[in-house]
N, C-alpha and C positions, 0 to 999 in steps of 0.2 A: 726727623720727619716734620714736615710744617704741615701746618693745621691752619683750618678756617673755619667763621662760621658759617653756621648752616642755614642761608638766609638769614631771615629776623628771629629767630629763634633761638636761644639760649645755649643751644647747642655747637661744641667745637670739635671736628672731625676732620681726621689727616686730609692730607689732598686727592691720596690713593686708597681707595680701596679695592679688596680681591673679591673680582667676579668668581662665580659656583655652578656658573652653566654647566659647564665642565664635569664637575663631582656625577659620576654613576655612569648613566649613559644605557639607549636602548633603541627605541625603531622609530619614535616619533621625531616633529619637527627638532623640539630643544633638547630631546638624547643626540644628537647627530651630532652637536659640537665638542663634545670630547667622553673619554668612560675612563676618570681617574680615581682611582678605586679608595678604599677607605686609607690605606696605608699610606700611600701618595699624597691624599687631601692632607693627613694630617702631618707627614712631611712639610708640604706646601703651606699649612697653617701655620706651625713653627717656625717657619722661613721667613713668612709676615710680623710675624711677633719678635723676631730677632730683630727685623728692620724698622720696625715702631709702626708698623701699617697693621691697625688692630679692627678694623672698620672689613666687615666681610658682608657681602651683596651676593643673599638670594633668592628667588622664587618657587613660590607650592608647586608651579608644573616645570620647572626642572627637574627631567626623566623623572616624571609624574611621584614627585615627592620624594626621593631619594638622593639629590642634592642635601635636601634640610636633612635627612637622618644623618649623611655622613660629616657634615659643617656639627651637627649637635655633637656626633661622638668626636669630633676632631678637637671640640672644644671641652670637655668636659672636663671636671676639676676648675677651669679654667674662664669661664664663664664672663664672670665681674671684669675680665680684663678686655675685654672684646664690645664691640658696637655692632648691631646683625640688623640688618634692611630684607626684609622678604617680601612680597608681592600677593596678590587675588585681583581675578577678577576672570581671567579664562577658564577654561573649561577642565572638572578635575573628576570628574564620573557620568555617568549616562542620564541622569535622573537632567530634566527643565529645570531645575534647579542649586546645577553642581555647577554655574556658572553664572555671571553676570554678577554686578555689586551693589546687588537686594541686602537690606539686610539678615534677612533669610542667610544667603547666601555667606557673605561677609562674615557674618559671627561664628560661623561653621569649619570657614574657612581658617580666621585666625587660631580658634579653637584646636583644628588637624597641626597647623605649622607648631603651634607653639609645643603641641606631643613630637613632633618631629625630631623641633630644636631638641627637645629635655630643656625646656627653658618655661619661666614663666611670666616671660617678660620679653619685649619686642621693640628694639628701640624706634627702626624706623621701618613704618608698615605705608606700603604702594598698591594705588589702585593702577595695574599694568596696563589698562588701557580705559577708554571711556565707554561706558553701560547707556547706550541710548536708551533704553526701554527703561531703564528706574529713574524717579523721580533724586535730583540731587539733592534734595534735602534729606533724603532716606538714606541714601550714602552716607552725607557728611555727618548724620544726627547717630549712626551706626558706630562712624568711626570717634566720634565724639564718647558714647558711652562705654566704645573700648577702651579709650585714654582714660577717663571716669573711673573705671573698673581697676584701672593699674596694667591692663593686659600690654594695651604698647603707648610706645613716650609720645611722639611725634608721626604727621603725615604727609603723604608727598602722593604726587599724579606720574604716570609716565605715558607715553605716545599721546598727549592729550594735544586736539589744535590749540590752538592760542582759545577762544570764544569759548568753550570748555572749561579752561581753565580761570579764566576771568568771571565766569559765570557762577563756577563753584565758588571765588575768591568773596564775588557779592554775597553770595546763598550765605556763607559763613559770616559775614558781615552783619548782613540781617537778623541773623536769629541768634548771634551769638553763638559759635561754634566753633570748633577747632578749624584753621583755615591750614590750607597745604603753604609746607615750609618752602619744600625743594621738588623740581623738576628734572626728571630723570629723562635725557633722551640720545638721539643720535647727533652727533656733531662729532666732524673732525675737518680733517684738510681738503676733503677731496668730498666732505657732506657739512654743506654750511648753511644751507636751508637754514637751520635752525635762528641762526641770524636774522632773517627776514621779519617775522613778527612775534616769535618766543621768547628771542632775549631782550627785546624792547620791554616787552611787557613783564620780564624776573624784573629786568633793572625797575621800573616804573612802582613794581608790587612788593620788591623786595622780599622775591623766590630765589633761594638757590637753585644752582644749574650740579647734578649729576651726569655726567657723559657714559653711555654706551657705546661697543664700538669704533673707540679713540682708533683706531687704525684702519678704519672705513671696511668694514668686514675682512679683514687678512689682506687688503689692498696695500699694506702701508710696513710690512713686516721687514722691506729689503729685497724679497725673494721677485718681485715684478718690477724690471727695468727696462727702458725702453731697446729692443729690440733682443732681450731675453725673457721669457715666460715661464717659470718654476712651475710645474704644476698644473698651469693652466689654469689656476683662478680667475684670472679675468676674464675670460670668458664663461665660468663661470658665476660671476659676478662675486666673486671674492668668496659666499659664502652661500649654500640656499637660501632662497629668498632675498637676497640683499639687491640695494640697489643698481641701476644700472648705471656707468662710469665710461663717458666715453673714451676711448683709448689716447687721442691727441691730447686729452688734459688732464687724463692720471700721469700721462710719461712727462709732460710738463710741471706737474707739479713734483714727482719725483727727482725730474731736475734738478730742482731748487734742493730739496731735501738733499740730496747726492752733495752739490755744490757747499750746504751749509755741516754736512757729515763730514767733509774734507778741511773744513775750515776748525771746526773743533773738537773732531777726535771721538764723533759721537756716532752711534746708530742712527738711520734713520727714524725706528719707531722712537727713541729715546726721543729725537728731535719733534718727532709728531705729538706725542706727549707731553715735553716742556712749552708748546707752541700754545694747545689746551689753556696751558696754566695760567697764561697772557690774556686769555677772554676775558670781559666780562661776567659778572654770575659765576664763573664757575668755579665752585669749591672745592669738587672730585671729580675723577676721574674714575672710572672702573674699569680695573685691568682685569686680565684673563691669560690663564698659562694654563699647557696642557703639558707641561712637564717643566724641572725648576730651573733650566736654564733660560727658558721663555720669562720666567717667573724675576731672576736676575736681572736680565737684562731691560725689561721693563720698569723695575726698581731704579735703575742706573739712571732714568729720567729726571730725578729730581738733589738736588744739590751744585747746581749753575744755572748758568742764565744765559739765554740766548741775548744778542747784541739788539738794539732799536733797529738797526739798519737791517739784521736778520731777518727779524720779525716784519719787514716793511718789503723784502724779495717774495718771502712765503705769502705772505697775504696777496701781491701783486701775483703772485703763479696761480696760487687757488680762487683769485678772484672770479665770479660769471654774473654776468647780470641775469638779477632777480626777477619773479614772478611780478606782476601786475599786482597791486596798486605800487609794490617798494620801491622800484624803477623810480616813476614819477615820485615819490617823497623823500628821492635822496636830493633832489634840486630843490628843496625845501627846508634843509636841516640845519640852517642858521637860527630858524623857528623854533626847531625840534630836538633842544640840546640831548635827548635819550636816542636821540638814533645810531645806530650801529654802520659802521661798513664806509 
């Protein structure tokens, strides 16, 4: 298993870690994407642990806290050998206050997870998304006296825009504070936004990049070809809620994928995955298996390497011109050596 680090931070963690959306499962948004029960999880945990991927990724409103119960019992005994990343910031009961990243909130929050885990200790703790209403120094001064306390190691942002993120980077600057390591978002082949102004600015700040999603919500599994449809995900949009993927440049960039699966004997997620590993910033990737075959085969992504010339088909197939202003400052980037794309 290769390891990197985690941004600037002292921290060194496999390339892959195991998503825990998955673990329980019930009626809301993030029970929907799978109900694998405790005996499964900890199957699944052992299966990580056999292959050196010890780094486990999850969040308090994963089927509203029973993710973290069953990742705790799946780990137990077991503890010191594992790396756990959990999440706050949405909504985890009825009260104005079971939400958002007040400190209020936050401390309460870690508080629940870390009863969850059976742990007393949090390596890497995520703000899931960005709290306009609280002041960022209250956050980061929050998650500062959790690190303080010994409660968790390290901090990271996830769905945060670029300005957000840069803003918390100063706030922490300024008053001395724990600043965020790594960035956790969307990016894959067929979702590259993320290019535009995120990864400019890990590279510039020296943020890791955590990936969500590496298979563009189920877009990217094999099962959608062009003029076969499994399932019907894409019309779906791969997953609830995900984004929208137009059909001419998903079947085009599976294309590629198809054409580079025949060349080296690989899956196309395999291929989608090791493609990730090529980015800049990016240190991890977070897979997700709803059963251990998905689990395998995902695993199977790392231990070769895709060719330059690969690497250079795939990005010309997922290629799409960017949002306004990146357009215009890719005719710039002789100026601009951190520019991407």
């Amino acid at each position: 298993m290769e390891h990197r680090q985690l941004g600037r931070s002292g921290l060194k963690v496999p390339v892959l870690s195991f998503g825990t959306a998955t673990f329980g499962g019930g009626d809301e948004f993030f029970d929907k994407w799978g109900a694998v029960d405790a005996k499964a999880a900890v199957r699944q945990v052992d299966l990580c642990l056999d292959h050196g991927l010890n780094f486990f990724d999850t969040a308090d409103v994963y089927s509203n806290g029973a993710a973290e119960r069953i990742l705790g019992e799946a780990l137990k005994g077991r503890r010191h050998q594992a790396l756990i990343s959990t999440k706050a910031t949405f909504e985890m009961g009825p009260g104005p206050n079971d939400k958002g990243s007040s400190r209020h909130h936050l401390i309460r929050a870690c508080e629940a997870s870390l009863k969850r885990l059976g742990t007393d200790y949090i390596d890497l703790y995520f703000m899931h998304g960005f709290d306009a209403l609280t002041p960022v120094e209250e956050t980061l001064r929050a998650l500062d006296d959790l690190i303080t306390a010994g409660k968790i190691g390290y901090i990271g942002c996830s769905n945060f825009s670029g300005w957000h993120v840069m803003k918390a980077l100063a706030t922490s600057e300024k008053y001395g504070l724990a600043r965020y390591v790594v960035y956790q978002g969307y990016y894959s082949l067929i979702g590259r936004d993320y290019e535009e102004e995120l990864m400019p600015l890990c590279i510039d700040q020296g943020v890791g990049t955590m990936v969500w999603s590496p298979l563009g919500w189920g877009r990217l599994t094999g099962k959608i070809r062009r003029g076969r449809n499994e399932s019907g995900r894409i019309k779906q949009g791969g997953a609830e809620g995900g984004p929208i993927v137009a059909d001419d440049y998903l079947f085009q960039v599976v294309d590629a994928l198809d054409a580079v699966a025949e060349e080296t004997g690989k899956t196309i997620p395999q291929i989608a995955l090791n493609w990730l590993l090529t980015r800049p910033t990016v240190c991890n990737i977070v897979i997700g298996a709803r059963n251990e075959e998905q689990l395998k085969q995902n695993l199977g992504a790392l231990g070769w390497s895709l060719t330059e010339e690969q690497i250079k088909r795939l990005d010309a197939a997922s290629e799409q011109v960017p949002a306004y202003p990146y357009w215009h400052q890719r005719d710039f980037q002789e100026r601009n050596p951190r520019a991407v794309g």
